[in-house]
Each structure stands twice: as C-alpha cells, then as structure tokens.
N, C-alpha and C positions, 0 to 999 in steps of 0.2 A: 230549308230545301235540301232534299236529297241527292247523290249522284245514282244513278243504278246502270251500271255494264254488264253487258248480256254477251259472253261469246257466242264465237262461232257454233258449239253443238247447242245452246241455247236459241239458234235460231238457224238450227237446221234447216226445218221443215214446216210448213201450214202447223201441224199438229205442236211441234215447238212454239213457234211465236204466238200461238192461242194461250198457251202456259205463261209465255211473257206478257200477255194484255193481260191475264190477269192478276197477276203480280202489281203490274203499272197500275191495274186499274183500284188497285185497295189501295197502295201508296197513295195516288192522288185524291182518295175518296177520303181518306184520315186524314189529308193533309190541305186540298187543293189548292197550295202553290207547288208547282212543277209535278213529276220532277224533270231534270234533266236525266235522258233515258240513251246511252252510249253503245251503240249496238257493232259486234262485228260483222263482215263479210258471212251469208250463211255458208254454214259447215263444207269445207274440202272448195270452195270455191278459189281462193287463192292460187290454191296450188294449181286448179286448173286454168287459173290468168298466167301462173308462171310459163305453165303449157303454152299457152299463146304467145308469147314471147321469143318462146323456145324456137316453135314451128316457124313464124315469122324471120326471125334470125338464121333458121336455115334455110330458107328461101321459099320455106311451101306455104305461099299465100294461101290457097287454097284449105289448107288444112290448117290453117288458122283462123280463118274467116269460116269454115266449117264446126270449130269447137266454140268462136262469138257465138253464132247462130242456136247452139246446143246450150250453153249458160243464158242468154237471152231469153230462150223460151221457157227452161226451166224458173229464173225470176219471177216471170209473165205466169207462169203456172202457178207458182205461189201465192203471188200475189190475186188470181182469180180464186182461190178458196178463199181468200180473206175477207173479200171486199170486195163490194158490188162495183157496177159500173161508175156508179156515180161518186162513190167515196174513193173509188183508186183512178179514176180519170186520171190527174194529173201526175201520181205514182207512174202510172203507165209509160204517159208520155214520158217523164225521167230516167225511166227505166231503156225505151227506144231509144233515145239520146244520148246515153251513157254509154251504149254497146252501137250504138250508128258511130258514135266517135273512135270506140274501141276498134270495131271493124276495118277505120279507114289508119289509124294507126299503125294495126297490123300489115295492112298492105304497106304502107310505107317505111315499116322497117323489113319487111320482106325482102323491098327494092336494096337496100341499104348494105342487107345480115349482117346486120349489125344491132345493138339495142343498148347506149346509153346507160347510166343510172337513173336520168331524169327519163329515159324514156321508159325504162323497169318501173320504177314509180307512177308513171303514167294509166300502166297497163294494174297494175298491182292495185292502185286506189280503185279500180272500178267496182269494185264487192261492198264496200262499208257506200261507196258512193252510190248505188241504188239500195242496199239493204235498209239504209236509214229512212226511205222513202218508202219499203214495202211495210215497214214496222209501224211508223204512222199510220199509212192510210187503215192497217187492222187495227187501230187504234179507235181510228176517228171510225171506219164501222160500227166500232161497238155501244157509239155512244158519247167518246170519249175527247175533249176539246185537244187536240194533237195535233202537232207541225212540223213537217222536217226542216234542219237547217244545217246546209250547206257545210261540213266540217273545215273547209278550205277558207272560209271565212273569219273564224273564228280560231285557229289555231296555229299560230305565227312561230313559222322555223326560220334556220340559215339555210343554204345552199348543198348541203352535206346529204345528196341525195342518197335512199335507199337505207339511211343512219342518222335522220335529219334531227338536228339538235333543237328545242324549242326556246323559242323567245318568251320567254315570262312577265313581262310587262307589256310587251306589245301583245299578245294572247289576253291578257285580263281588260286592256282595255277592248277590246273587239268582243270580249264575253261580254263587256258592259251594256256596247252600245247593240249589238244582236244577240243575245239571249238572255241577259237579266228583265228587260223590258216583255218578252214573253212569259216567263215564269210566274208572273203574277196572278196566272188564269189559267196555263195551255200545259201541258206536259211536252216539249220540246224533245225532239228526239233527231239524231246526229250519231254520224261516223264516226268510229277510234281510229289510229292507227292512220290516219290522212291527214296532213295538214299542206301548207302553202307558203312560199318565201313572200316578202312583203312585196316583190314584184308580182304575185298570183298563181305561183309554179309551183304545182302541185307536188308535195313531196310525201314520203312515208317515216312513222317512225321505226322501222324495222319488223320481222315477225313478235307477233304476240305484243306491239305494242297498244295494243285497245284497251290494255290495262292501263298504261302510264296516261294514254291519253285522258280517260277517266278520272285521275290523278292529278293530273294538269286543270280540266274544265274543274274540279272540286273548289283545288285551290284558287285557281282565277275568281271564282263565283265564292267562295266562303262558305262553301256547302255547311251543312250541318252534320253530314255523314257520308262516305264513299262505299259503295256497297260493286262486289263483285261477284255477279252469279254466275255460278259454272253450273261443271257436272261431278261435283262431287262437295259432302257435307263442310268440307272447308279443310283449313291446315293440317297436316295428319303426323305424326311423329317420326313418321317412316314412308319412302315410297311403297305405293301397293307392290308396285310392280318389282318388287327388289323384296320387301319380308311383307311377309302372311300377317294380315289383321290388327295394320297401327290402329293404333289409337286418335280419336281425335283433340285436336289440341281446342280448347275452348278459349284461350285469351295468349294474346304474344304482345310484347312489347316493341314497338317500330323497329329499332335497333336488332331486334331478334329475329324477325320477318324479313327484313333486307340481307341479313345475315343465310337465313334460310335459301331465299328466293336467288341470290346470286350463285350458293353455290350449289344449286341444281334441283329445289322443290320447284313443281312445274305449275303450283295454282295458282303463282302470284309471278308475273313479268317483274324483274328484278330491281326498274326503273321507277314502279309505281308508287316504294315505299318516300322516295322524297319531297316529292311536292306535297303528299297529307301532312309527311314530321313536322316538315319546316312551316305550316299554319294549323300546328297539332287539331288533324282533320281524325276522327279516326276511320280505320277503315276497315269493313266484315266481309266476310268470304260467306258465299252462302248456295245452295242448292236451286237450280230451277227446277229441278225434277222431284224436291223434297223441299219446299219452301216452308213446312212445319219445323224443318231442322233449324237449332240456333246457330250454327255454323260458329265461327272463327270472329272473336273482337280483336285489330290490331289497333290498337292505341298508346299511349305515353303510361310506360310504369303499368302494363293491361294484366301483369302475368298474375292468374291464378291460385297455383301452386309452390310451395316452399322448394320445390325437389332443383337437382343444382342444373341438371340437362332440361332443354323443353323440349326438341326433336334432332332429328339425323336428316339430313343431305347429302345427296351423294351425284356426282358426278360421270360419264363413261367418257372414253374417247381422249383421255388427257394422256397430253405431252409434256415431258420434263428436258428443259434444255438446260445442261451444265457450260456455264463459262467458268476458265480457269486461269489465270493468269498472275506470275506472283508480282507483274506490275501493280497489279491495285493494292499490294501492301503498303500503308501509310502514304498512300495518295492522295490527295487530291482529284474531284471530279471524275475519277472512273467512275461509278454507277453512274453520273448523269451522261455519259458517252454510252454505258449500256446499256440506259434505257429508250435514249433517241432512238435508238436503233429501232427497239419497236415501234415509238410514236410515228416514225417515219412512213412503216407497214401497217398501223395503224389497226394494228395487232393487240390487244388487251392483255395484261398478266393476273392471273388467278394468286399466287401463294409466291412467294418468294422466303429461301434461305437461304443463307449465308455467312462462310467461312474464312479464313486469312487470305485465302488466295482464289475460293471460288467463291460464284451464284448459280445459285439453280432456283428455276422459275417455272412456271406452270403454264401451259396455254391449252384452250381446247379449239378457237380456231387456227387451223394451219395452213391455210391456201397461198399465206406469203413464206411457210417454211424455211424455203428454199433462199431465199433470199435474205431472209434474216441471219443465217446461219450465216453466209459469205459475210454480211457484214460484220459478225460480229467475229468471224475470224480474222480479219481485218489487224483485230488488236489483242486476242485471247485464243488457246486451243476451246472447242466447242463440240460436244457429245449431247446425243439426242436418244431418249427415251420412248417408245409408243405402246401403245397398249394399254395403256394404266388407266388407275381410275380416282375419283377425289371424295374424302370423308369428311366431313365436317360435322363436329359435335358441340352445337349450341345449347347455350341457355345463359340469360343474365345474371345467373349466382353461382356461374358454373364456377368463375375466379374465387367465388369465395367459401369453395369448397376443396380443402389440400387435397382431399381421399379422389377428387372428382379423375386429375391425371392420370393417378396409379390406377383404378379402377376402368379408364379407357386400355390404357397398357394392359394390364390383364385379359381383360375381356379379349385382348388380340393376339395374346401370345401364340406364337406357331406362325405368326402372319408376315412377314417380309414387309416392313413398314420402310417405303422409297423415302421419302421426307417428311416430316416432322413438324407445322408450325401453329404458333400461338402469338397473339397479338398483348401486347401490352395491356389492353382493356382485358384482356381473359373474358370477350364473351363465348368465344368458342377456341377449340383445339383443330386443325387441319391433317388429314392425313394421308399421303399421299400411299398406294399400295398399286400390286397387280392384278391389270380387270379381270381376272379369274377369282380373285379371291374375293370382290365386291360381296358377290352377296353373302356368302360364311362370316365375312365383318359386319357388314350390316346385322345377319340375322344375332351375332353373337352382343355388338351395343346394344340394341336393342333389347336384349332377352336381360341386357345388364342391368339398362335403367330405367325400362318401362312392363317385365314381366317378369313372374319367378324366375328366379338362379336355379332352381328346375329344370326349367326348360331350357336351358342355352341348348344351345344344338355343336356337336363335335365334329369335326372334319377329318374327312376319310385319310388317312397318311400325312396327317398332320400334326405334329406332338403340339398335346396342350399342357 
C-alpha cells in the first residue's frame, strides 16, 4: 500500500483534482488495496482562513463571516464540477458544516479580538477538513470505491497548538483501528496538516505540514512507499528561483533530503524525512502536472552519482546573534544557559559556532528577538546581524572528498563569508554570507559542481 500527498496547487481547482483522480485511479487499478490519498487545503485557501482570523480578531464580524461565505461557495463550487448530486451529497453537507462552524467561531472571536493558538488551529484545519471530502467524492464520481476519514481521528498530537508535536504510538494504533480496515478495498482519502489532542482538540502541524503528516500516516500504516506530488519534477540541485536551470536530482539519500529540506529547499517540509528513515519507508517527489516524469527517489543509501556535492540550499531572511563573554572560558554549563534561553522563546537555531569566548548562531525566526537578546544579555555582551542569508552545500561523499572544501572556498572568493560551519559527519558545509550576494554564490557553486567552469558567472566589483 502506498501513501500519495497531493498539495495545495495539486488541488487547486476542478481541473487539478481531475489530474489527482486520475493518478489515484491507476495507483488503485495496479494495485487495489488503497491507497491512502493525503490531500491539502486547495490552493491559497489557508491563507485566506488566516484572513478570517485576522478580521475576527479585529472585531469586523461582518467581514469575516463575509470572506466564510466567499470560501464556502467557492468549495461548493468545486465540488459541483466533480460530482453529481448524488456522489457529493454528503461532501456537501461536510462542507456546510465545516464553514457553519467556521462562521459561528468567527463571530465569537470577533466578540473576544482576540484569537488563541487553539482557536488559530481551529479556524486554520478548516481547508484540509473539507478538501478531503471534496477529493473523495470526485473520486467515488468516477467510479472509484473512495471514503473520506476524518484527519482528527487518526492523527494524535500534545497540546502544542499551531506547532503540535505528534504522538507515534498513539496515531499508529488509531491508523489501525480506522484506516487499515479500509484499505483493503477503498482508497481512503484524508487531511494533512490536522490532527487532535487525545482529548479531540483539533490542532495543526504548522505551515506546509501535509508533508510530515503523509510521513506520519506511511509510517503508522507501513506503507510500502510515500509519494509527494507537487508542482514541480521533484528535488532539483539548486532553487529555480535563485540560479537558472538546476538540474534534477534523481536519487538522495534520507540523510541528504533532511539536510536539504531544513535548510531551505521548499519541496520537501523539513519534518517529513523522519518518520520514512526511522521505518526505512522510502519516499519520491513527484509531478501532478507531469506524472510521466520519474521525479526524485529518497531512500536509505538512494544516491545515484559518484560526484562529492548532490545539491545547494539556501536560505533568505537569516539572523546571526553573537554572544560573547570570557565567562564561558573553561566553564562549566554555559552553552546549556545559552541555549535555555532559546528553548524558553521557543526559538530554533539553524548553524552554530563557536570560539574561546564567543557563539554565534543562526535563526530565521525572530518575533521573540527582542527578548532573547535581554536575556541573554543577562550573562554575555550580545550583537545581532540581519539581512543575511544561508548556503548549505550537501552531499553524502562530500566528507570524503579533501578537494570538495577548497573548491566551495574558491568557487566564493570575493564573497564576505559571515560564518563558517561543518558538522562532524561532513555531509555538508554551511555558509553563512550577505543576502545581496545570495544569488552570485549560488550561481558561482553551482556553476562549480553541477555545470562547466565556463560558465561560472563573475560579479560586477567584486575581485575574483
């Protein structure tokens, strides 16, 4: 049995989700058990629940019970090109239901302006929580033995709303007892990105978690394969949107896709590569709009190619905070005081290094900045960096290539490199620079390890 995750531009539209049935519908015609069919919120919907939120919280009922109204019918709109009266009846109704609750929510935090995390989550699951029932019923239109099931059932978080951490034993046995007993006949289709505390409160895993959740249902179920369809052929060397015409990567190894995906390739939510490694599931990236393409194998040991780099990632938006203090010389316990500081703000660190008497660490979210910085002046002087941006140059043989180093160094000469770091394992180099020079570094590794030394491209007033 397979998993297959369908984002959001995957199920933009009528004309999308007909590309999705039939994708499902040869999966399940090759196979017929399942599969398990993981769908998100269609396209830009999210954001406009956030909108709902927003309006509510400033107090214009009105103009939040006005934009329900607007995603409601849009739904309902969808869902009538797909499916007759009779196969989306009860889509329907869950679709009413969904945004009659929405609606009455809105008003009540209107009253409040105010809006919770658990009450953000609320408003936020409403997209995957009717999507999964409009995906069906075009399903069962076409033919096709297909059932929606409730995401909130079946995928057991803690309390950590809007960031909700999932429960792994309690989610496998809930997969056991509602959706293994289906898959023997039906292609089951279900919300990412939603799940529910064991008391029933509905929570989220964060943006772009439809991946992990994907991830999650594989491993609970023991998939035989995790499959991620987007809008593009799969893993690519380089962002498009950063250098002209990567290359596609055809095989990564888990370790090299986590590596990628955290620090900052956008095809793979960063979260998803763990629950496949840890019941080595493997997992492929693949096209809904080019379902001929072979897309991206990530699996145990997947890599391809001899060459020491597999791709580039790159990060914008990063902050470097220096703490300095010659207390932590032959101390005891400073980093663990440094780094409470963040778990406190609940703040993540990207890259850390570190010297005799300082840390510098990396973050890209900052909304608790301000706060972190008091504290950690508390016990160190503290200097903050913005503007910058983060390089990461992977590959699993990258360590076991001397030349691989010097030839990033080269490739950057002229470049003002902020920080520096390389992990023990050598699967990749990190490199902290300024976000002006992002893409001249991009375009120049790249040009190093994936295209003639020809082409490197040279920068305007900048000695190479």
């Amino acid at each position: 049995m397979r998993v297959m995750k369908f984002g959001g531009t995957s199920v933009a539209n009528s004309d999308a989700i007909r590309r999705v049935v039939a994708i499902v519908a040869h999966e399940h015609r090759a196979r017929r058990a399942g599969p398990l069919v993981v769908v998100s919120a269609l396209g830009g919907v999210t954001d406009r629940l956030l909108e709902v939120a927003a309006l509510a919280r400033s107090g214009d009922a009105d103009g939040a019970r006005r934009l329900v109204e607007v995603l409601r019918a849009r739904h309902l709109d969808v869902l009538a090109e797909l499916a007759s009266c009779h196969h989306g009846e009860s889509a329907r109704k869950a679709v009413d239901d969904h945004f009659a609750h929405l609606s009455a929510l809105a008003g009540a935090l209107s009253v409040m302006r105010e809006a919770s995390p658990r009450s953000m989550d609320a408003v936020a699951a409403t997209g995957e929580l009717t999507s999964c029932h409009i995906v069906a019923a075009a399903l069962a239109a076409s033919g096709l033995p297909a059932v929606a099931v409730d995401p909130r059932v079946v995928l057991v978080t803690d309390e950590t709303f809007m960031q909700a951490v999932p429960q792994h034993e309690a989610t496998r046995a809930h997969a056991d007892a509602h959706v293994r007993p289906l898959l023997s006949d039906r292609i089951v289709v279900t919300g990412g990105f939603v799940g529910a505390t064991r008391k029933g409160v509905a929570t989220t895993l964060g943006r772009g978690g439809s991946d992990y959740s994907a991830a999650i249902f594989g491993a609970a179920l023991d998939a035989e394969e995790i499959q991620i369809w987007t809008d593009v052929d799969g893993m690519l060397t380089a962002d498009p949107r950063v250098v002209a015409n990567p290359q596609l990567v055809p095989c990564l190894s888990f370790g090299e896709a986590a590596e990628l995906a955290y620090f900052g390739a956008k095809v793979l939510h960063p979260k998803t590569i763990q629950p496949a490694a840890a019941r080595n599931i493997p997992v492929r990236i693949l096209n809904t709009f080019r379902p001929e393409a072979p897309g991206t194998l990530i699996a145990d040991h997947a890599a391809a190619e001899p060459s020491s780099v597999t791709a580039l990632a790159c990060k914008k938006g990063i902050t470097v905070i220096t703490i300095t203090s010659t207390g932590m010389l032959m101390a005891h316990g400073y980093m663990r005081r440094l780094f409470e500081v963040f778990e406190r703000h609940r703040t993540s660190v990207d890259v850390v290094s570190t010297s005799e008497v300082s840390v510098s660490v990396t973050v890209d979210e900052v909304s608790h900045l301000e706060s972190i910085v008091a504290g950690l002046s508390a016990f160190a002087e503290v200097s903050v960096a913005r503007d910058l941006a983060l390089v990461a140059v992977v590959g699993d043989r990258y360590g076991a290539d001397p030349a691989a180093f010097c030839r990033v160094v080269s490739a950057l000469e002229g470049v003002p490199l902020r920080l520096v770091s390389q992990a023990d394992a050598r699967r990749n180099v990190t490199l902290v620079i300024d976000e002006d020079d992002l893409s001249l570094a991009m375009d120049r590794l790249h040009a190093e390890f994936f295209r003639p030394a020809a082409t490197v491209p040279q920068a305007a007033g900048v000695s190479a």
